[in-house]
C-alpha positions in Angstrom: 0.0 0.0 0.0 1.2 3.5 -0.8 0.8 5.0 2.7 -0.3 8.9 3.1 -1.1 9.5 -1.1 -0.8 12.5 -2.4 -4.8 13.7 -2.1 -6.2 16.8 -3.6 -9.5 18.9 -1.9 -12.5 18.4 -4.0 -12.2 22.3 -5.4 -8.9 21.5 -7.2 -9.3 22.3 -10.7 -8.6 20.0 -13.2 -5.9 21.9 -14.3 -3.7 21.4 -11.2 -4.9 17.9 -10.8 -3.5 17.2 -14.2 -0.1 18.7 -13.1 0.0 17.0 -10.0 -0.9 13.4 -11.7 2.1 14.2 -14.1 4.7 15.4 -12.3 4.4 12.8 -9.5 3.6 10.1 -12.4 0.4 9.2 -10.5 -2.4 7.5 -12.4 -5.0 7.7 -9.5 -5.9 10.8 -6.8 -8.3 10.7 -3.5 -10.3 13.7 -3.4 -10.8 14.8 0.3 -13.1 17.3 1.6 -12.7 17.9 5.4 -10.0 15.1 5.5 -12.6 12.6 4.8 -12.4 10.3 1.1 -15.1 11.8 -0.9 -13.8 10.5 -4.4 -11.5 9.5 -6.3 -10.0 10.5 -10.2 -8.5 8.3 -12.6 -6.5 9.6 -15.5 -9.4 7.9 -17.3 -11.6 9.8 -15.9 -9.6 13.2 -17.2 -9.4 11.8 -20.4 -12.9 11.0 -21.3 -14.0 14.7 -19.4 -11.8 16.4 -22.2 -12.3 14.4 -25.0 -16.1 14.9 -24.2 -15.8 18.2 -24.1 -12.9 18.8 -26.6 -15.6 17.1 -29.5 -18.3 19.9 -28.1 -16.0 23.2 -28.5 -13.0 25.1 -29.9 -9.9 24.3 -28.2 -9.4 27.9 -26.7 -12.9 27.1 -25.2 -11.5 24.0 -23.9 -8.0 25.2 -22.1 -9.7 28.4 -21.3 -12.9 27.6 -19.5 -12.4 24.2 -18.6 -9.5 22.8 -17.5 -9.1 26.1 -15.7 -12.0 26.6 -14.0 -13.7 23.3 -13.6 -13.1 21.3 -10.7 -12.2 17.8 -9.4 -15.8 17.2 -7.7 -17.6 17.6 -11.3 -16.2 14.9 -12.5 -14.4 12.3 -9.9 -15.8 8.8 -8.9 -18.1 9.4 -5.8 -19.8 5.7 -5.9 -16.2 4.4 -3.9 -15.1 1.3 -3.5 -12.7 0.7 0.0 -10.8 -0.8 2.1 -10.5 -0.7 5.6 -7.1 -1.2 7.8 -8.8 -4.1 8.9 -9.6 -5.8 5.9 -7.6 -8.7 4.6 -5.6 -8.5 2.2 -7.6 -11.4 0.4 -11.0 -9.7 1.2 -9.2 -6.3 -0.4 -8.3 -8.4 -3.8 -11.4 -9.9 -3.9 -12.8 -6.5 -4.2 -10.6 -5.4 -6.8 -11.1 -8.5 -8.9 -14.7 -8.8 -8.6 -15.1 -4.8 -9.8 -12.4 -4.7 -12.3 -10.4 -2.1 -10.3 -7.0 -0.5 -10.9 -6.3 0.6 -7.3 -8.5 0.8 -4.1 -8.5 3.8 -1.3 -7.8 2.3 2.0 -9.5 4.3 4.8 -9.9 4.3 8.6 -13.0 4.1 10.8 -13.1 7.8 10.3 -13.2 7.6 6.0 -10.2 9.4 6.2 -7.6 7.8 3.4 -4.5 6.6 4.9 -3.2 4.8 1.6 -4.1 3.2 -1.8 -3.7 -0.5 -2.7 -2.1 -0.9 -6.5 -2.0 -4.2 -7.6 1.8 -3.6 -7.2 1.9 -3.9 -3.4 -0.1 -7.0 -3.9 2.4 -8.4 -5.7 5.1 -6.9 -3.6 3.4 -8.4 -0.7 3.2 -12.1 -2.4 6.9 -11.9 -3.2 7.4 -11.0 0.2 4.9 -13.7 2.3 2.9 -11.0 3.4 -0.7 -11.6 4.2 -2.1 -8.1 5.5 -0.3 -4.8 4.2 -3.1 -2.7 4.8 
């Protein structure tokens, strides 16, 4: 698990999400509002915002109004998929498996994120005879 990830407040615009996500070569960000996990962004999710609205307008609209204005909250994952520190770390990869997921925000009693799962540290884990890294 990637302990204390880099996590973004739900005003963020996509602008400085994007920059974030690139120059820390990140492909997932928590959104937190009040230190609590409210969502979650996936370069996909970027991606399929733009293009959507990159086929609708002008590119000056685009960078402009956009990227530059919009924020994180309009168009990140709310319907969230976790893990708790007390889950196993079976129980954690059944979840992944069983919704087709690329990482999972690990949170505490509180919903406050404390890490995300990648299937990485799963494999790290294995290598290692881990059976709970959360």
């Amino acid at each position: 698990m990637n302990p204390f990830p880099l996590m973004v407040e739900k005003e963020t615009t996509l602008t400085e999400a994007l920059a974030i996500m690139k120059e820390k070569r990140i492909s997932h960000l928590p959104i937190i509002s009040a230190n609590r996990l409210v969502g979650i962004i996936a370069k996909e999710d970027l991606l399929n915002a733009m293009l959507d609205l990159a086929i609708e307008s002008s590119g000056k609209k685009y960078n402009e109004i956009f990227l530059k204005t919009t924020a994180v909250d309009k168009i990140m994952t709310t319907d969230l998929i976790t893990a708790r520190t007390t889950d196993s770390l079976l129980e954690t990869i059944s979840k992944m498996l069983d919704r087709g997921l690329h990482c999972i925000p690990v949170v505490n009693d509180d919903f406050e994120p404390v890490g995300l799962l990648h299937p990485m540290d799963v494999l790290k884990a294995y290598t290692a005879g881990a059976e709970n890294i959360l």
